[in-house]
mmCIF file of the C-alpha atoms, coordinates in Angstrom:
data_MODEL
# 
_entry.id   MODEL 
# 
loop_
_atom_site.group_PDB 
_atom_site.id 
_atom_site.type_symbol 
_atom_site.label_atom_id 
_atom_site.label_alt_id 
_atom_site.label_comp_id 
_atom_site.label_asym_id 
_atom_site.label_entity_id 
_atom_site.label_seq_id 
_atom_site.pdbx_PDB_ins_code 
_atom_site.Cartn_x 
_atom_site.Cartn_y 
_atom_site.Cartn_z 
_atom_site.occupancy 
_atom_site.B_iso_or_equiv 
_atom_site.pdbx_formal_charge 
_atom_site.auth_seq_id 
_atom_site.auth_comp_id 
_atom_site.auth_asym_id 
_atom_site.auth_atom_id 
_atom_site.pdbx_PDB_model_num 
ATOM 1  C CA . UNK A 1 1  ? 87.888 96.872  108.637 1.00 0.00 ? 1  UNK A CA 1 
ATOM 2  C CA . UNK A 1 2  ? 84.410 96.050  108.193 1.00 0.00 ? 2  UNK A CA 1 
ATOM 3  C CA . UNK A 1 3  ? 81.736 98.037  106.094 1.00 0.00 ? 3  UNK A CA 1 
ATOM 4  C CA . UNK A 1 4  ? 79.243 100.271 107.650 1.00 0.00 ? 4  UNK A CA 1 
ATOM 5  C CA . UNK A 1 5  ? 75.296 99.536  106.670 1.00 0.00 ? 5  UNK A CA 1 
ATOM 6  C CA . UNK A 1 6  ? 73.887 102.240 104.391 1.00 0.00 ? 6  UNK A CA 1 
ATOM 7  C CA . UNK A 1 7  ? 71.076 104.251 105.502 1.00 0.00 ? 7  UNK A CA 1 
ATOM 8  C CA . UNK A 1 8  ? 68.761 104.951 102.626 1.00 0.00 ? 8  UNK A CA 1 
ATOM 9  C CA . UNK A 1 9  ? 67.472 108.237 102.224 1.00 0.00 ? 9  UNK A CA 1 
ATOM 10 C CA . UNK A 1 10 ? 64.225 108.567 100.094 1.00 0.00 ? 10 UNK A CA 1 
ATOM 11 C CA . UNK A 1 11 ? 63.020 112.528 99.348  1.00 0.00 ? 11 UNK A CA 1 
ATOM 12 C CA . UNK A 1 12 ? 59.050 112.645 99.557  1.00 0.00 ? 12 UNK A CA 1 
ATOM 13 C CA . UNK A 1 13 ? 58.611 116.327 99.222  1.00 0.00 ? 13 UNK A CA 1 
ATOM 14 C CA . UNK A 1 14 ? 60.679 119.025 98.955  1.00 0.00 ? 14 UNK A CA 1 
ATOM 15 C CA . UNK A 1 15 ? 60.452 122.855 98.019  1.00 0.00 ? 15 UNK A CA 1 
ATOM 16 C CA . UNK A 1 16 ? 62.701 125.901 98.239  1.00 0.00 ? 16 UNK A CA 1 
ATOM 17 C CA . UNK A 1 17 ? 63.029 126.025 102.253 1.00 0.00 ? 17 UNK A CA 1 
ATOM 18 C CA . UNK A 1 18 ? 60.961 122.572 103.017 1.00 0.00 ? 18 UNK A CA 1 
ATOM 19 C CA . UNK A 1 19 ? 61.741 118.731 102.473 1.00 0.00 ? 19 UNK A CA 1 
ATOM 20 C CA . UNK A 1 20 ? 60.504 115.831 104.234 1.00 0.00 ? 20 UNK A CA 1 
ATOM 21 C CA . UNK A 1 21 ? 62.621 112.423 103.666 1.00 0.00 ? 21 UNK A CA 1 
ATOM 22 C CA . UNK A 1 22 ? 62.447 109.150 105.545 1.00 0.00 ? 22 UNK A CA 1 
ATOM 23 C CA . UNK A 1 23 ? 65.157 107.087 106.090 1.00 0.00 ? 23 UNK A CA 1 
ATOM 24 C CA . UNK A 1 24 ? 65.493 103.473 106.169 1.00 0.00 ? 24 UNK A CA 1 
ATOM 25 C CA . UNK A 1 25 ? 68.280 102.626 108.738 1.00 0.00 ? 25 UNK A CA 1 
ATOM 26 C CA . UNK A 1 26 ? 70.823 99.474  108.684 1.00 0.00 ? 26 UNK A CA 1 
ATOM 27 C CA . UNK A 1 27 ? 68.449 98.134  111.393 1.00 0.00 ? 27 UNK A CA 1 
ATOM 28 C CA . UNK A 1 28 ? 65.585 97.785  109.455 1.00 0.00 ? 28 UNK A CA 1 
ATOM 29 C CA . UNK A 1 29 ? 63.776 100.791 111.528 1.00 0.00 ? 29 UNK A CA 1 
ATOM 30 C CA . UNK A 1 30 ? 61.800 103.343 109.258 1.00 0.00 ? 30 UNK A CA 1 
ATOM 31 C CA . UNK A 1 31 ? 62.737 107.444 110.183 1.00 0.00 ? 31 UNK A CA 1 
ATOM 32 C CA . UNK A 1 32 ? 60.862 110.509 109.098 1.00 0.00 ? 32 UNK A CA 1 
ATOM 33 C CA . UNK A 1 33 ? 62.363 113.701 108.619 1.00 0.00 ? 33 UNK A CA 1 
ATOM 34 C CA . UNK A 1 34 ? 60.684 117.149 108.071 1.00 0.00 ? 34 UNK A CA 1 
ATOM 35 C CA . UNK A 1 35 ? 62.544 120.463 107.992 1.00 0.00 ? 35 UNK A CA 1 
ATOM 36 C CA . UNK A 1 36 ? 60.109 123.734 108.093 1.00 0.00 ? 36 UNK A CA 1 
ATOM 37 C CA . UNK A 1 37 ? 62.878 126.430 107.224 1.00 0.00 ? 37 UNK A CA 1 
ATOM 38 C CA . UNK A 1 38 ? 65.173 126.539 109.945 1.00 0.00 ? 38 UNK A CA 1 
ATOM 39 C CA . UNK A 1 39 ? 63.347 123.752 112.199 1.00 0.00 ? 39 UNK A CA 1 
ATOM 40 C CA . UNK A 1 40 ? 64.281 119.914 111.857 1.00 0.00 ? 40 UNK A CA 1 
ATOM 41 C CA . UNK A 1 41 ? 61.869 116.967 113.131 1.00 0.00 ? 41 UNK A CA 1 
ATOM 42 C CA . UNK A 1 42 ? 62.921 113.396 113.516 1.00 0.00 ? 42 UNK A CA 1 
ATOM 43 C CA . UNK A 1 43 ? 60.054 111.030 114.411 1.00 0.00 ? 43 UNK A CA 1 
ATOM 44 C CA . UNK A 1 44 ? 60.442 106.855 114.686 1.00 0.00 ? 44 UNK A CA 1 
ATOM 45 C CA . UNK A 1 45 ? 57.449 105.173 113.119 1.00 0.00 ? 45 UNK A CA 1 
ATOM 46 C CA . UNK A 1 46 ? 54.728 105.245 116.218 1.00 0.00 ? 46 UNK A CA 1 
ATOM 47 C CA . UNK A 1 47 ? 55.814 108.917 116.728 1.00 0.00 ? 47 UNK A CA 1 
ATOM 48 C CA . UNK A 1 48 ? 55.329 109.761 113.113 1.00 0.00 ? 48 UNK A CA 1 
ATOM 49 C CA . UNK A 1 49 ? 52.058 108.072 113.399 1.00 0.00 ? 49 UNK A CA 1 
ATOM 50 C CA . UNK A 1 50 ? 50.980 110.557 116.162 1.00 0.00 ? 50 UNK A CA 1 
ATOM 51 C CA . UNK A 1 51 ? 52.426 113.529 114.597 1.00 0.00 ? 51 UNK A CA 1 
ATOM 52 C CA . UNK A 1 52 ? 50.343 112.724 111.423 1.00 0.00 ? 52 UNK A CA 1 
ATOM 53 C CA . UNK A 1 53 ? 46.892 112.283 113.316 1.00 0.00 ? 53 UNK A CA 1 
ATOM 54 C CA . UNK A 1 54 ? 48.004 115.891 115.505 1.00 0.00 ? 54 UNK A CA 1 
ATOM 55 C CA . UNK A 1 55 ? 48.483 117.464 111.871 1.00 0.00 ? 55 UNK A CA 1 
ATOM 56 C CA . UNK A 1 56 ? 45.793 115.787 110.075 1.00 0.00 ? 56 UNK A CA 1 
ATOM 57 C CA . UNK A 1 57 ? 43.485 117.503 113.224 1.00 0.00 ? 57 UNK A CA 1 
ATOM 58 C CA . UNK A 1 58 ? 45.408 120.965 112.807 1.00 0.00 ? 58 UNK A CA 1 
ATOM 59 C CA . UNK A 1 59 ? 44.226 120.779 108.815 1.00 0.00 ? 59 UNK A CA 1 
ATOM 60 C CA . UNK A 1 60 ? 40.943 120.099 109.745 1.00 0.00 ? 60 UNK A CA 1 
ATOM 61 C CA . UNK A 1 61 ? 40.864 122.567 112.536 1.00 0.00 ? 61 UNK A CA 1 
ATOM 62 C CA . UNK A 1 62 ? 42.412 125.581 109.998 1.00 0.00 ? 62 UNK A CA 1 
ATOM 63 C CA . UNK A 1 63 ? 39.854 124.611 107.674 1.00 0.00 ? 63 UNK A CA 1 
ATOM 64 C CA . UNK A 1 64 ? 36.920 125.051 109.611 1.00 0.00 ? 64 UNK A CA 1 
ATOM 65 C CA . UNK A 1 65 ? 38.728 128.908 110.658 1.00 0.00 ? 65 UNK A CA 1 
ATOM 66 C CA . UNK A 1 66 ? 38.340 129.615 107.158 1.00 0.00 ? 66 UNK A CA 1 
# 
């Protein structure tokens, strides 16, 4: 029986009901993770990339609210 490639988890940030992680998978692709309380997110690398320029503009946006 042959042995299955490891995916790597790495923890980035992680609180009481939070955590985002990225995982490098056995085929060399890069995954992000984020879990808001009961809400999970899985994003490949150009998606991740979009969801960080959306968020970066939502910070931005709240700030100006303020």
């Amino acid at each position: 029986m042959s042995e299955q490639p490891e995916t790597n988890i790495e923890s980035i940030v992680e609180t009481e009901d939070n955590f985002f992680y990225t995982a490098h998978e056995p085929d060399g692709e890069i995954t992000y993770h984020l879990q808001f309380n009961n809400v999970t997110m899985h994003f490949f690398t150009e998606e991740w990339q979009i969801a960080l320029d959306f968020l970066d503009k939502v910070v931005q946006a709240s700030k100006k609210m303020k």
